[in-house]
Backbone as JSON, one array per atom type, in Angstrom:
{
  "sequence": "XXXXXXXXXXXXXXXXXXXXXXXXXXXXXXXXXXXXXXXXXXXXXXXXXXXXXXXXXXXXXXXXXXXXXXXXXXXXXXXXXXXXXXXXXXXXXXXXXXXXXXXXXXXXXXXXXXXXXXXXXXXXXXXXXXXXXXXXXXXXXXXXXXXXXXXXXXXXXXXXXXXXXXXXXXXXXXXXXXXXXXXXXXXXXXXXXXXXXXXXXXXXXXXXXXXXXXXXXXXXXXXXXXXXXXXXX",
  "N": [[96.51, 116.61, 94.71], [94.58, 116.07, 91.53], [90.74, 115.98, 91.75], [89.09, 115.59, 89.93], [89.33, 113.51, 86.96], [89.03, 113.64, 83.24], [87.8, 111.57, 80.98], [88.62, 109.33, 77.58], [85.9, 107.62, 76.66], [86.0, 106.06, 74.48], [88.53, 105.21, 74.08], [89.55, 104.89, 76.4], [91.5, 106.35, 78.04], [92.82, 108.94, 80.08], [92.72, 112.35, 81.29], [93.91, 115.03, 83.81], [91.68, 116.5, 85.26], [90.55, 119.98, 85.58], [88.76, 122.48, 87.47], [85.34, 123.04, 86.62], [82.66, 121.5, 84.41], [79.67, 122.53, 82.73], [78.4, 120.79, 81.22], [77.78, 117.73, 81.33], [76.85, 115.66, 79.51], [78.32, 112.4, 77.93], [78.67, 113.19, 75.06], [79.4, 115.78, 75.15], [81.49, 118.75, 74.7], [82.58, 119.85, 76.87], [81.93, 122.45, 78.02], [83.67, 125.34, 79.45], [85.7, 124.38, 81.09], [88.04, 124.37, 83.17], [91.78, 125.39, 82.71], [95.01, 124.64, 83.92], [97.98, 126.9, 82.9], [100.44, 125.12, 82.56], [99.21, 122.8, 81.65], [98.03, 123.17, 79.58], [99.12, 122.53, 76.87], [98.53, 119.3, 77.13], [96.03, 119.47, 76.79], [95.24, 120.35, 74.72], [96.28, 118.11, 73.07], [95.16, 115.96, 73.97], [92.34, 116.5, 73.15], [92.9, 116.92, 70.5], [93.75, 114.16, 69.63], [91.3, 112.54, 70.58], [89.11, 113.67, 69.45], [85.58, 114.02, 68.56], [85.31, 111.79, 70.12], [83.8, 109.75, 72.57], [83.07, 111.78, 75.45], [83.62, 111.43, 79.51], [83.2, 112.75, 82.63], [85.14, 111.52, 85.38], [85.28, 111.44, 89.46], [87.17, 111.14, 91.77], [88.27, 108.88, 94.09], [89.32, 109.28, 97.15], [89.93, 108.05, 99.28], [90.6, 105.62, 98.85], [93.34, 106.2, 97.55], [97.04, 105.06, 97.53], [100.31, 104.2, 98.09], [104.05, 103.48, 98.02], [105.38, 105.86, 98.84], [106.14, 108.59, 100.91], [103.88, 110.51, 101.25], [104.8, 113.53, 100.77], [106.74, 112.91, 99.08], [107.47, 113.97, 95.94], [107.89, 112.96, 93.31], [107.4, 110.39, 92.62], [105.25, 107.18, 91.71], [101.58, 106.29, 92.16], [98.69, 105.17, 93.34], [95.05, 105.12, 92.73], [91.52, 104.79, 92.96], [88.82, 105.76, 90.95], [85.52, 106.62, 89.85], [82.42, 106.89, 87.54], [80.31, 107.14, 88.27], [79.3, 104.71, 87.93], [80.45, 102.89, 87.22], [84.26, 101.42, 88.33], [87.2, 102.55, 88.04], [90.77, 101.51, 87.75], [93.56, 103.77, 88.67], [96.61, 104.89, 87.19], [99.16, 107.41, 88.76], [101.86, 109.08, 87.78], [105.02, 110.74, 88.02], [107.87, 111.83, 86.76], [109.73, 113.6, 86.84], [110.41, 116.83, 88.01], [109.84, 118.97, 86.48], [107.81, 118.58, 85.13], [104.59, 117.14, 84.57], [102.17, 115.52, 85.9], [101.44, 112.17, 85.18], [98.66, 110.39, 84.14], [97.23, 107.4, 83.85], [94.6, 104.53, 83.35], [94.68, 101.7, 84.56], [94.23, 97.71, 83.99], [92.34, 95.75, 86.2], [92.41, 95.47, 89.65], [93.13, 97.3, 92.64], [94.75, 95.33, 95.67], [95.22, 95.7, 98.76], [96.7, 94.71, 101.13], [97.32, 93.34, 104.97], [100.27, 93.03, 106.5], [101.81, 93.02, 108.72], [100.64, 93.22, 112.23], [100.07, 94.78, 115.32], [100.85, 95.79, 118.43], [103.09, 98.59, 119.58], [105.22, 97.2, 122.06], [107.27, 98.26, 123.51], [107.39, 101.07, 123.07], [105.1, 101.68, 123.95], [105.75, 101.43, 126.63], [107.52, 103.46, 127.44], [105.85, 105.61, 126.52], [103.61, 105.85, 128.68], [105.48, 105.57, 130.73], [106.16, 108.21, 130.53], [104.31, 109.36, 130.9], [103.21, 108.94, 133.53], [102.91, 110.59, 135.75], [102.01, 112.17, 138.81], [99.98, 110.11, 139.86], [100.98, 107.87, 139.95], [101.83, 104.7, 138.28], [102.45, 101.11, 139.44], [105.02, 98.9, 138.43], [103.89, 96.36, 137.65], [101.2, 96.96, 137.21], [101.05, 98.36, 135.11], [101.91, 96.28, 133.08], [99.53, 94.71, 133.55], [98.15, 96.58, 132.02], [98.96, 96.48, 129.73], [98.87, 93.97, 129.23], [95.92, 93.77, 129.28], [95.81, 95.4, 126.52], [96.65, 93.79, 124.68], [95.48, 91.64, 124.61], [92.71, 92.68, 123.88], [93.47, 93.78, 121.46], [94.04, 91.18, 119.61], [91.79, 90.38, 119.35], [90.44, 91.57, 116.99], [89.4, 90.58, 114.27], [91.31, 90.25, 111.12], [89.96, 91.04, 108.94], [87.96, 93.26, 109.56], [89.74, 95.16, 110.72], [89.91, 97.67, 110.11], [87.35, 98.75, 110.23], [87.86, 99.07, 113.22], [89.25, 100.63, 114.35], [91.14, 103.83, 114.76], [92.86, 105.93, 112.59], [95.76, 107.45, 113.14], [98.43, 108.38, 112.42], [100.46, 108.42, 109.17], [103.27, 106.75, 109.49], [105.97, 106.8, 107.58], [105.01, 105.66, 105.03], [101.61, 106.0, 103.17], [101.46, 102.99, 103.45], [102.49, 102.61, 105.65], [101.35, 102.72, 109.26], [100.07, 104.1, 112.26], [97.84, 103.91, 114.87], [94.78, 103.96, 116.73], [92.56, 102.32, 118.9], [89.32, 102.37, 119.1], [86.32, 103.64, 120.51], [84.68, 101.82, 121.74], [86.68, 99.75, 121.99], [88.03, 100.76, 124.07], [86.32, 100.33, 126.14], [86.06, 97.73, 126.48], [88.72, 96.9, 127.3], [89.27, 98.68, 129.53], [87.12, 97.11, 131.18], [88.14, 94.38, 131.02], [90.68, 94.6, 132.48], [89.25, 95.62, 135.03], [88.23, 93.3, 135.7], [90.64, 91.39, 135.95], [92.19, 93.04, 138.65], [92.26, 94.23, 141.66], [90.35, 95.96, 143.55], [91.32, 98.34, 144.37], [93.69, 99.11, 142.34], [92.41, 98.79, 140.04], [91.36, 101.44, 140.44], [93.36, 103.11, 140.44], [94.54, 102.5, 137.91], [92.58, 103.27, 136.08], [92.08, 105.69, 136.79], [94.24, 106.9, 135.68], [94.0, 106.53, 133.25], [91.97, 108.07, 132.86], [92.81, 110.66, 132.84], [95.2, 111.12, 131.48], [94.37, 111.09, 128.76], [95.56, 111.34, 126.12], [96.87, 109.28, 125.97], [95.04, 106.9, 124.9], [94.31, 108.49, 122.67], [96.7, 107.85, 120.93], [97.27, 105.88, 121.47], [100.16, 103.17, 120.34], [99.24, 101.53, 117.72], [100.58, 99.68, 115.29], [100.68, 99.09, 112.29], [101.49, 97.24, 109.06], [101.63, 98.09, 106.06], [101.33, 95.9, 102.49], [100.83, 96.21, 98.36], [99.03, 94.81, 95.92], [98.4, 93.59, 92.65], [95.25, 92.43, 91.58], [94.22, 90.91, 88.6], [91.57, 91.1, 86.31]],
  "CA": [[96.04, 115.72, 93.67], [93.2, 116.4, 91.56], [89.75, 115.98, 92.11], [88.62, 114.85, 88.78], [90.02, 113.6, 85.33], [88.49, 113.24, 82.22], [88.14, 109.87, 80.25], [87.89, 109.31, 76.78], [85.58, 106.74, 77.01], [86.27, 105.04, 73.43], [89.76, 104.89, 74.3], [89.82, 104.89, 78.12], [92.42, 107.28, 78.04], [92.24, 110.17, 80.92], [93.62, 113.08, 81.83], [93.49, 115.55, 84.89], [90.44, 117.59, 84.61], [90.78, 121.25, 86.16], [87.3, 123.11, 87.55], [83.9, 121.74, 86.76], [82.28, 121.7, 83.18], [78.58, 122.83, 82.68], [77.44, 119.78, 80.44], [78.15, 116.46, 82.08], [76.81, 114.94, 78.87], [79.08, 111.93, 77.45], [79.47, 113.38, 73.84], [79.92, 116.93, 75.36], [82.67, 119.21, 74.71], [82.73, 120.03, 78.46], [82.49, 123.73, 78.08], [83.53, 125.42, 80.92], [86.86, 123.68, 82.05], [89.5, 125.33, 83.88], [92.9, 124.18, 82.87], [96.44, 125.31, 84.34], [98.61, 127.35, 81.74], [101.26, 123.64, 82.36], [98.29, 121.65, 81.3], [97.06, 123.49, 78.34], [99.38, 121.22, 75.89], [98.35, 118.69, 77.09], [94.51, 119.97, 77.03], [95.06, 120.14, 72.99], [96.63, 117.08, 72.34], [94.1, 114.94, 74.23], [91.45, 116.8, 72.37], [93.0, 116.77, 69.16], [93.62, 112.73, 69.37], [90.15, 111.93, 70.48], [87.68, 114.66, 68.67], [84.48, 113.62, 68.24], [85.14, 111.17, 70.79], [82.64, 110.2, 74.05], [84.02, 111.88, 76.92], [82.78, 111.78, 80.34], [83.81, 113.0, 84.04], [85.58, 110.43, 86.6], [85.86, 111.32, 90.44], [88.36, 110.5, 92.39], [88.31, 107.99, 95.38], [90.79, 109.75, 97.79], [90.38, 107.18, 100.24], [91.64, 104.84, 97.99], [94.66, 106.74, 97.16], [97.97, 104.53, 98.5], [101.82, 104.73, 97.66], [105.17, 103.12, 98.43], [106.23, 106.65, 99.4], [105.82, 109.27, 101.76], [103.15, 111.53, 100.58], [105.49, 114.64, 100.81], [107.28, 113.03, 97.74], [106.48, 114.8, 94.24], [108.77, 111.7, 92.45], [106.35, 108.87, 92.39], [103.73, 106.22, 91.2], [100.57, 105.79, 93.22], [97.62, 104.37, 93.37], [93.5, 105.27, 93.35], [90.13, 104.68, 92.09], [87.73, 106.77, 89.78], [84.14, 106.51, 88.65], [82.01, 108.01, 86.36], [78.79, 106.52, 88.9], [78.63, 103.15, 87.46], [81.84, 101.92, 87.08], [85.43, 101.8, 89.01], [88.7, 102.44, 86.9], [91.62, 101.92, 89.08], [94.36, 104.47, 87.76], [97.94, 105.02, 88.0], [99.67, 108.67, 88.82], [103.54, 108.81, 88.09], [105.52, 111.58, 87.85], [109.31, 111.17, 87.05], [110.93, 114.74, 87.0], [109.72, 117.91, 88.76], [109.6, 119.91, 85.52], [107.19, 117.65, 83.74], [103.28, 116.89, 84.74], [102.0, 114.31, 86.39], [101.07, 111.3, 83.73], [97.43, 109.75, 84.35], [96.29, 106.13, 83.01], [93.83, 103.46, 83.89], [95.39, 100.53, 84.14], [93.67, 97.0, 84.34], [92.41, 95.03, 87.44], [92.12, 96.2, 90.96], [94.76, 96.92, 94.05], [94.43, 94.83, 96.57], [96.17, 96.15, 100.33], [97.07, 93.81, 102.49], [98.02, 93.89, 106.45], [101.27, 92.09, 106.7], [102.25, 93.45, 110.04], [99.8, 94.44, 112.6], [101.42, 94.59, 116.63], [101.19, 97.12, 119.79], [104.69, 98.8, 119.75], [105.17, 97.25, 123.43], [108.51, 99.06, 123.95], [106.97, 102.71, 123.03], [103.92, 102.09, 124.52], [105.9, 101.85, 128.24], [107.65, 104.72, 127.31], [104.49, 106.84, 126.63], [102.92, 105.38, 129.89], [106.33, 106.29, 131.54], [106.6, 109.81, 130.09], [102.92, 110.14, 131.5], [103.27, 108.38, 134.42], [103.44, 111.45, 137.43], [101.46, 112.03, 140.15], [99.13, 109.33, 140.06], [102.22, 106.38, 139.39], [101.2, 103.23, 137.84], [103.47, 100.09, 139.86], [105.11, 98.2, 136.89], [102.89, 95.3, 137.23], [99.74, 97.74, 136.93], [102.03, 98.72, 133.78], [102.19, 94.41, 132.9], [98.39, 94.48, 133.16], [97.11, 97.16, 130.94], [99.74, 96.11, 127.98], [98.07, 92.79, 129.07], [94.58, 94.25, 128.24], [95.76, 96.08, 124.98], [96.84, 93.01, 123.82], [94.5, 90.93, 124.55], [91.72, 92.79, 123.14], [93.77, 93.57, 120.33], [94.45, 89.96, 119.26], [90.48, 89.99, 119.22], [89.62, 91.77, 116.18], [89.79, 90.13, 112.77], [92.42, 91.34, 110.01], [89.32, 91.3, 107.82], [87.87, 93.95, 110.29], [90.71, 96.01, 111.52], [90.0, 99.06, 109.76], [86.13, 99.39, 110.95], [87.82, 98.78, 114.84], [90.56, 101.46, 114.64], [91.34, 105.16, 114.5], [94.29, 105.86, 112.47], [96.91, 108.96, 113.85], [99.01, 109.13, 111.74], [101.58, 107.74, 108.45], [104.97, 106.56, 109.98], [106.93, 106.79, 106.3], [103.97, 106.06, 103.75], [100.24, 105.42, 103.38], [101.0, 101.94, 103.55], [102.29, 102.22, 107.24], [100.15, 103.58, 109.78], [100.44, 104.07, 113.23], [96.53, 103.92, 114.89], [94.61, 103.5, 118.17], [91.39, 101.93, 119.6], [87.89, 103.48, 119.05], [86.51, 103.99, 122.36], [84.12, 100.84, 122.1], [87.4, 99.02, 122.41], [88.57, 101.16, 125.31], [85.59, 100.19, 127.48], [86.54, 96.41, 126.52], [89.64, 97.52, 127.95], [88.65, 98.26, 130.93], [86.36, 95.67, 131.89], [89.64, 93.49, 131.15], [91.33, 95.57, 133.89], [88.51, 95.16, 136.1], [88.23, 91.45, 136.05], [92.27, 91.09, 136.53], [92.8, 93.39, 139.61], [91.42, 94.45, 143.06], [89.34, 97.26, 143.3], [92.47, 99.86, 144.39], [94.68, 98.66, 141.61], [91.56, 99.41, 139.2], [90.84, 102.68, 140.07], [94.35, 103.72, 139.81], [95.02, 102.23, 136.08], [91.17, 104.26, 135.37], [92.39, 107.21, 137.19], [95.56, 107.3, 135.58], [93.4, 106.81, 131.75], [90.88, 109.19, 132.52], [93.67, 112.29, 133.07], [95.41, 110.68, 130.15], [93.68, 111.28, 127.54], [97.06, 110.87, 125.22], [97.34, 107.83, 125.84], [93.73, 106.67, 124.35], [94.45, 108.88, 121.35], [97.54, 108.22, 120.51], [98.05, 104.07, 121.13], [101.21, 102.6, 119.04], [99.0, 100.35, 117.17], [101.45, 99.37, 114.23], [100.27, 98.51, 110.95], [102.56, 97.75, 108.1], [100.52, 96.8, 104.29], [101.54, 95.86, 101.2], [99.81, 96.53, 97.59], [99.13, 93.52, 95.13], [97.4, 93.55, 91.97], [94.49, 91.54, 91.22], [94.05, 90.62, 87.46], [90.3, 91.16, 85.97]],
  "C": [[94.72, 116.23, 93.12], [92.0, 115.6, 91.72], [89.33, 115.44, 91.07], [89.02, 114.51, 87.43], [88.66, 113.69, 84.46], [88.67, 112.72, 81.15], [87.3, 109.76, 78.82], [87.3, 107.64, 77.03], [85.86, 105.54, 75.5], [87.56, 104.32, 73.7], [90.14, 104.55, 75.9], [91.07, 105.23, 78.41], [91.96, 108.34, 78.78], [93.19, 111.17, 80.73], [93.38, 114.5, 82.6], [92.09, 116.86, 84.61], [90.24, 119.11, 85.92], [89.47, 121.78, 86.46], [86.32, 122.29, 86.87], [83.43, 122.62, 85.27], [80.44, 121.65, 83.63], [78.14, 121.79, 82.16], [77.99, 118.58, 80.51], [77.62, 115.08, 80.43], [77.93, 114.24, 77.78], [79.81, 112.48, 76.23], [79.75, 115.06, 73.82], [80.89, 117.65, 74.91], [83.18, 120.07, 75.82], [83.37, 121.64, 78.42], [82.58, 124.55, 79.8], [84.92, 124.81, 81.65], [87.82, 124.73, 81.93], [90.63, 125.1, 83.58], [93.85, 125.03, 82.59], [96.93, 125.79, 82.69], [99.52, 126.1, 81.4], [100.37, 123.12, 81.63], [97.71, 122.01, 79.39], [97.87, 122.46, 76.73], [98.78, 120.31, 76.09], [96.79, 118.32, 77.24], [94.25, 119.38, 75.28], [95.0, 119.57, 72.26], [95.79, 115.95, 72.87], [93.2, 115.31, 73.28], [90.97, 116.7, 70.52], [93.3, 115.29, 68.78], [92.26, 112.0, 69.76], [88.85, 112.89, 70.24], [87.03, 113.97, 68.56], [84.39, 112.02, 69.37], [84.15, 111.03, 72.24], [83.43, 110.75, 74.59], [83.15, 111.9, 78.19], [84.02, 112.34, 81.5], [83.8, 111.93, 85.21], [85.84, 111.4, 87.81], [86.73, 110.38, 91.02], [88.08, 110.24, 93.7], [88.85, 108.35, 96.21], [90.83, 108.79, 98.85], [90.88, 105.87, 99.76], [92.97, 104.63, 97.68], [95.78, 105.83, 98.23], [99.35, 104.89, 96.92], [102.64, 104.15, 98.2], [105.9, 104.33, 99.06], [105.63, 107.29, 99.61], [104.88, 110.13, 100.77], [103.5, 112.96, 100.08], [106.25, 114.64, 99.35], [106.58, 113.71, 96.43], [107.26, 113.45, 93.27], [107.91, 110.59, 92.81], [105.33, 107.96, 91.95], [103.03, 106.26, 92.69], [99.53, 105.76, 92.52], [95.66, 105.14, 93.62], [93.07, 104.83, 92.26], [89.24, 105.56, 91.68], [86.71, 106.16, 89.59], [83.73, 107.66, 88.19], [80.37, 107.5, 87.42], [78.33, 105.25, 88.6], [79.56, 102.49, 87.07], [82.96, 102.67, 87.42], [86.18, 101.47, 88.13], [89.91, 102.63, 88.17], [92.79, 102.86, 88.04], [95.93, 104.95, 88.54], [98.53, 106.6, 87.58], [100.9, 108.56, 88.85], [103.56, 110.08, 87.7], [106.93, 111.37, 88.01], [110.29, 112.02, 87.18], [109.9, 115.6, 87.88], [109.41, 119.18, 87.59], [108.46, 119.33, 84.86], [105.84, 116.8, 84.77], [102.96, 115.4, 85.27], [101.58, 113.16, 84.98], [99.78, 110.53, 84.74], [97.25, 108.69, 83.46], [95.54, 104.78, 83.86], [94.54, 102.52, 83.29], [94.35, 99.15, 84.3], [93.68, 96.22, 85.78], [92.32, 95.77, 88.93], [93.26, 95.65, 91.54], [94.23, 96.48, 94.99], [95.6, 95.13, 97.73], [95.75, 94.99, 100.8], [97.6, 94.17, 103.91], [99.23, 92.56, 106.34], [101.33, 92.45, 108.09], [101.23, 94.13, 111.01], [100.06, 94.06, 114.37], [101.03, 96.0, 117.51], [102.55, 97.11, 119.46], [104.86, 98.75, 121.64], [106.21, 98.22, 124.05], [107.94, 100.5, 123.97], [105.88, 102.47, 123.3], [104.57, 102.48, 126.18], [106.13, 102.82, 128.03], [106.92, 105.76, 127.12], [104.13, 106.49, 127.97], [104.32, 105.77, 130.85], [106.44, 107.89, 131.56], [105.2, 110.2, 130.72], [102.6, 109.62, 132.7], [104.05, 109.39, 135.85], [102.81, 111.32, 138.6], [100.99, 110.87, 140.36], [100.11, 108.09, 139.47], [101.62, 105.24, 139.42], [102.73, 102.46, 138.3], [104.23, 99.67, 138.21], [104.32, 96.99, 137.07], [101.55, 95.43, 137.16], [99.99, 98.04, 135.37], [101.7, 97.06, 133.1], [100.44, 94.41, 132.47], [97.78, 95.2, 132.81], [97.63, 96.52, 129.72], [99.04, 94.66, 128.09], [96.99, 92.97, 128.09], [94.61, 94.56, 126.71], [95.74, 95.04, 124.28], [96.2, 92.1, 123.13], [92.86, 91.4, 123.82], [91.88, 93.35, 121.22], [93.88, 92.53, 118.95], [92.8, 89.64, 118.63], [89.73, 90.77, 118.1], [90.26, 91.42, 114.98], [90.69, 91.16, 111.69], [91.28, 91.57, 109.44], [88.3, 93.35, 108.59], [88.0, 95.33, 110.97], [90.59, 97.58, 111.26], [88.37, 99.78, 109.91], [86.63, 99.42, 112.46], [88.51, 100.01, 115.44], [90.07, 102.52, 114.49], [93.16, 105.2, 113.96], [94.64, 107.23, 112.6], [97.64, 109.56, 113.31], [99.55, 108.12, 110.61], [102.88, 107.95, 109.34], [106.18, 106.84, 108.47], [105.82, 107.14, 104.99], [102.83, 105.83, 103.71], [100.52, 103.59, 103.96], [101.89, 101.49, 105.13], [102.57, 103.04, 108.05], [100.41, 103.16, 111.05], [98.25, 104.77, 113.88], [95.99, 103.45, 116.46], [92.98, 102.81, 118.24], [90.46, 102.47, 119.25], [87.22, 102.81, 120.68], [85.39, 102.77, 122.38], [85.28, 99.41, 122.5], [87.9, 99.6, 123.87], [87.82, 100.27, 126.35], [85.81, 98.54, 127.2], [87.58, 96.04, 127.65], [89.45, 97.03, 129.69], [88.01, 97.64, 131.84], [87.17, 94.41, 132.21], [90.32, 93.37, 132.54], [90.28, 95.2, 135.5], [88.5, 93.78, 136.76], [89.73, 90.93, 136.45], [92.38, 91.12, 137.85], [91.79, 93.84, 140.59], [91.09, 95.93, 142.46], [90.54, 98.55, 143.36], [92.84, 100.12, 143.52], [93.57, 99.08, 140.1], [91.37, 100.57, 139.51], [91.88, 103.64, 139.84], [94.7, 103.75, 138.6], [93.26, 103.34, 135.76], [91.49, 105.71, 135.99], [93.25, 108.09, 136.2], [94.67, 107.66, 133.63], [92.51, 107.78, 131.71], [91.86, 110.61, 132.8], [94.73, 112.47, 132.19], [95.06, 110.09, 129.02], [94.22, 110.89, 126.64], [96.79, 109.97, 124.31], [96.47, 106.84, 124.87], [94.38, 106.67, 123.19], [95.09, 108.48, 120.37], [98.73, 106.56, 120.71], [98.85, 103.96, 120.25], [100.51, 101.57, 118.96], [100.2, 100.68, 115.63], [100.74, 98.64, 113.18], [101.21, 98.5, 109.53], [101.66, 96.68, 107.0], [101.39, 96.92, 103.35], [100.72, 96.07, 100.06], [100.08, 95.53, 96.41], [97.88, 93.98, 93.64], [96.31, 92.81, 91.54], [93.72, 91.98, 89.39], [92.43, 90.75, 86.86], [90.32, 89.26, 84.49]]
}
């Protein structure tokens, strides 16, 4: 994706902006831009429908960026935000063939993500904890009371929250669901959990067993599944 468009600002009309222009000033003619041999129509015909028009340079938000589909797709609409340093344009990227350029426009209003779904995968968490479960064997009711812990300190951080508490691992299908684990101020929650449950043996085995599985930490099935809504200006 690129890195920066450029917006006529009379019209608030963009379109992808290639390498970096020497004169950042609005009524510029932004000498200096780079732009693909694909792009160059569409270099001409922006230029030649807003001559003498302001223009400036928008970055691009990439942590913004979301999608109904896998990122791997080249067939799709999605979603980010742009400024120019003093104001956010949210803007939409479609592309509907593979011969034919992406299409750039600011649309009105802001995207609002939501968490609809957010859950330990209890079933594939035993199974990781089984698949790592050798020498040092966790009982199953040592098993009962960590998924206890996860849960329980899971349950304890606000949806509003969730995404200063986490580490996310990976996309399961598309940006909008994410597969994510703990940051290690929750671990040691964790464990103090663990502590207060079980006898001293029974603790140093479940801490034995996390400190030589590392993995496991990393690589928690926290489950997150969002949706994307528009909010109207």
């Amino acid at each position: 994706m690129v890195e920066k468009l450029l917006r006529c600002i009379q019209c608030n009309q963009v379109i992808p902006l290639y390498g970096e222009f020497i004169d950042a000033n609005a009524n510029a003619h932004l000498p200096g831009v780079v732009w693909g041999d694909d792009d160059l129509k569409l270099k001409e015909e922006f230029f030649l429908i807003h001559n003498e028009h302001p223009l400036e340079e928008l970055t691009v938000d990439f942590d913004t960026y979301i999608s109904d589909k896998p990122t791997f797709e080249l067939i799709k609409v999605s979603y980010f935000e742009a400024t120019n340093g003093r104001e956010r344009f949210l803007v939409k990227r479609s592309r509907e063939r593979f011969d034919q350029s992406a299409h750039y426009e600011i649309i009105p209003g802001k995207l609002k993500i939501s968490n609809v779904a957010c859950e330990i995968l209890e079933e594939e968490l035993r199974g990781q904890i089984g698949n790592l479960n050798g020498s040092s064997q966790l009982t199953d009711e040592e098993v009962n009371y960590l998924i206890k812990a996860l849960q329980e300190e899971f349950k304890n951080i606000s949806p509003e929250e969730l995404f200063q508490e986490i580490e996310i691992v990976e996309e399961v299908q598309t940006p909008l669901t994410l597969l994510a684990t703990f940051k290690e101020k929750h671990w040691q929650n964790i464990i103090q959990r663990l502590q207060n449950y079980l006898r001293q043996q029974e603790f140093r085995r479940i801490l034995d067993f996390l400190e030589k599985n590392r993995l496991l930490k990393e690589n928690a099935p926290l489950f997150i599944q969002m949706e994307m809504s528009f909010l109207h200006s």
